[in-house]
Every structure is written in C-alpha cells, then in structure tokens.
N, C-alpha and C positions, 0 to 999 in steps of 0.2 A: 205781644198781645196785651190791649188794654182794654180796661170799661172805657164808657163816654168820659166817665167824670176822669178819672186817670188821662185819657186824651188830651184832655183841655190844660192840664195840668202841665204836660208834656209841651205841646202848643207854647203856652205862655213862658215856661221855661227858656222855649227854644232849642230843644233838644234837636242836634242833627239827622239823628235816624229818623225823626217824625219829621219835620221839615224841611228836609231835602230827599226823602223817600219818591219815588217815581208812582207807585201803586198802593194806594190806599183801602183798603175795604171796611166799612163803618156799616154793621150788620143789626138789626133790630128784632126787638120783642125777643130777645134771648131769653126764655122761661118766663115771660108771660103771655096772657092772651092765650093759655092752655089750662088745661083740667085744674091744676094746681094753684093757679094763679090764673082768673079767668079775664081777670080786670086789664086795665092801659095803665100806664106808669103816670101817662099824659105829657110829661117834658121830654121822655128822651127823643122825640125826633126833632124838637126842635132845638135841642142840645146837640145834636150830631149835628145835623144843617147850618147851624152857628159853627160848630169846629171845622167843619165844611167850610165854610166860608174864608175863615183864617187862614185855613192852608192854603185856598186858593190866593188869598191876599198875599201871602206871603212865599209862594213855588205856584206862582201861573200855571206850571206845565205839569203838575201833579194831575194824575189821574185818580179820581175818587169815585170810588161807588158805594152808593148806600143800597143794602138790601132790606125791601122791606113787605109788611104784610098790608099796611094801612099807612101812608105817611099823615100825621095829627098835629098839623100845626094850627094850634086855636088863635082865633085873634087878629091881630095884626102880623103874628109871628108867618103867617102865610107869606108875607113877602120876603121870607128869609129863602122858602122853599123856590120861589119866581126866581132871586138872586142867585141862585143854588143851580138853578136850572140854565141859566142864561150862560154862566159861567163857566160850564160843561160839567159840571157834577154830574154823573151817570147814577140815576133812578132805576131800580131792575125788582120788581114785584117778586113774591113768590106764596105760595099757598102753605099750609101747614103740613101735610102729609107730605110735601116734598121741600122740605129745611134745606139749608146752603148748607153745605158738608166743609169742615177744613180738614185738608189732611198735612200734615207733616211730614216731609221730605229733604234730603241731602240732594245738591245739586250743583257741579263745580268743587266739592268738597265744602260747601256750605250749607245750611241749615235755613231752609224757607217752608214758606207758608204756601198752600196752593188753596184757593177755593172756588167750589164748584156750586153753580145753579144752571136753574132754565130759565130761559128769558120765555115768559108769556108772548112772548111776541111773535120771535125769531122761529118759537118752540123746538130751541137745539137747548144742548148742555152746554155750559161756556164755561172755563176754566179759567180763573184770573190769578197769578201767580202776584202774592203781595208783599211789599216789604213793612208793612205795620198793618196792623190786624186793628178793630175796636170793636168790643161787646156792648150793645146796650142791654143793659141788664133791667130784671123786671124789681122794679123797687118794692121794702117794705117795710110798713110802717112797724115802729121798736113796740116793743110791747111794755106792757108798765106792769 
C-alpha cells in the first residue's frame, strides 16, 4: 500500500511489484472532503491519473481503477483524465456514506489486498482483488 506521492516514486523507480502488477487500485479523497477536512487537496486526481497513465505506458495490460468521489482535473490537466479514459483506466464513482472498504486477506498462502465498492452503475458490489493499493491522501498545509 502507498500514497499517490509514494506511487509515483515507485513508478519512476521502476519497482516490479508496481509495474508489473496486473490490478492496480488508486482510491481518492482518503480523509478529505469530510467533516475534518471539508476542503479538496486539488492535485491528487491529477497525480493519480498521471501515475495512471505511466503504468499504462509502461504494462498495457494492467488493469487500473481509480475510485473516486469527484474526479478534479483543473485545466488542461482534463486531458490526462480523456487519456486515462481511452486507455482503459476503469473510472468507478462512490458516495461518502458508502467508502471502498479494503480488507486484508491470506490466499494461496499469500497476503492480498481485496477491495470492495458499488458501481453507481451496475448498482452491485464488485470486489477487486489488488496487488498494489494507492492512498490519495487529504493534504495539509505545515503549520508555522
């Protein structure tokens, strides 16, 4: 499991677990956009949608999902999300009373990750069993 920024990090590395993984999940607004934090970070989706992009550049055949509440790409950065989209990057909305769950699991005698939403769509529960997790986490500002 990482943040976005950890992601990216990873990415450029070239780490094999992250780029040659088959299931990706890059999950958003993790603690923010809630009571505590009511605000947008404002970059991370277009932070994930670029590391998105990379992996598809780099493992075609990864499957990627970004879960999110609002995707906010300002700008011109919108044509990351077009690119993102075209590419097969899997878009999967979800409301706030009903958060993506991860749970933690042995399987094979191995140690995965599984995560659960509802597709607005579909309106089932879908279960995506991942091998690298990403947080976007709700940033903030240091204090002085």
């Amino acid at each position: 499991m990482f943040t976005v920024l950890e992601l990216e990090e990873e990415i450029d590395k070239g780490n094999p677990r992250v780029c040659s993984s088959q299931n990706q999940v890059i999950i958003q607004c993790v603690g923010s956009r809630e009571k505590d934090r009511p605000y947008c970070s404002r970059l991370c989706c277009s932070e994930s949608i670029k590391s998105a992009l990379k992996l598809k550049e780099i493992n075609p055949e990864i499957n990627i999902y970004v879960l999110y509440r609002d995707i906010r790409t300002y700008g011109f950065k919108e044509q990351y999300y077009q690119q993102a989209r075209a590419k097969g990057v899997f878009f999967i909305r979800y409301d706030l009373p009903d958060k993506p769950e991860v749970q933690a699991m042995t399987e094979n005698g191995k140690d995965a990750l599984r995560v659960s939403i509802t597709d607005p769509i579909l309106g089932e529960r879908l279960s995506i069993d991942v091998d690298t997790l990403a947080l976007a986490t709700a940033s903030q500002a240091s204090r002085l």
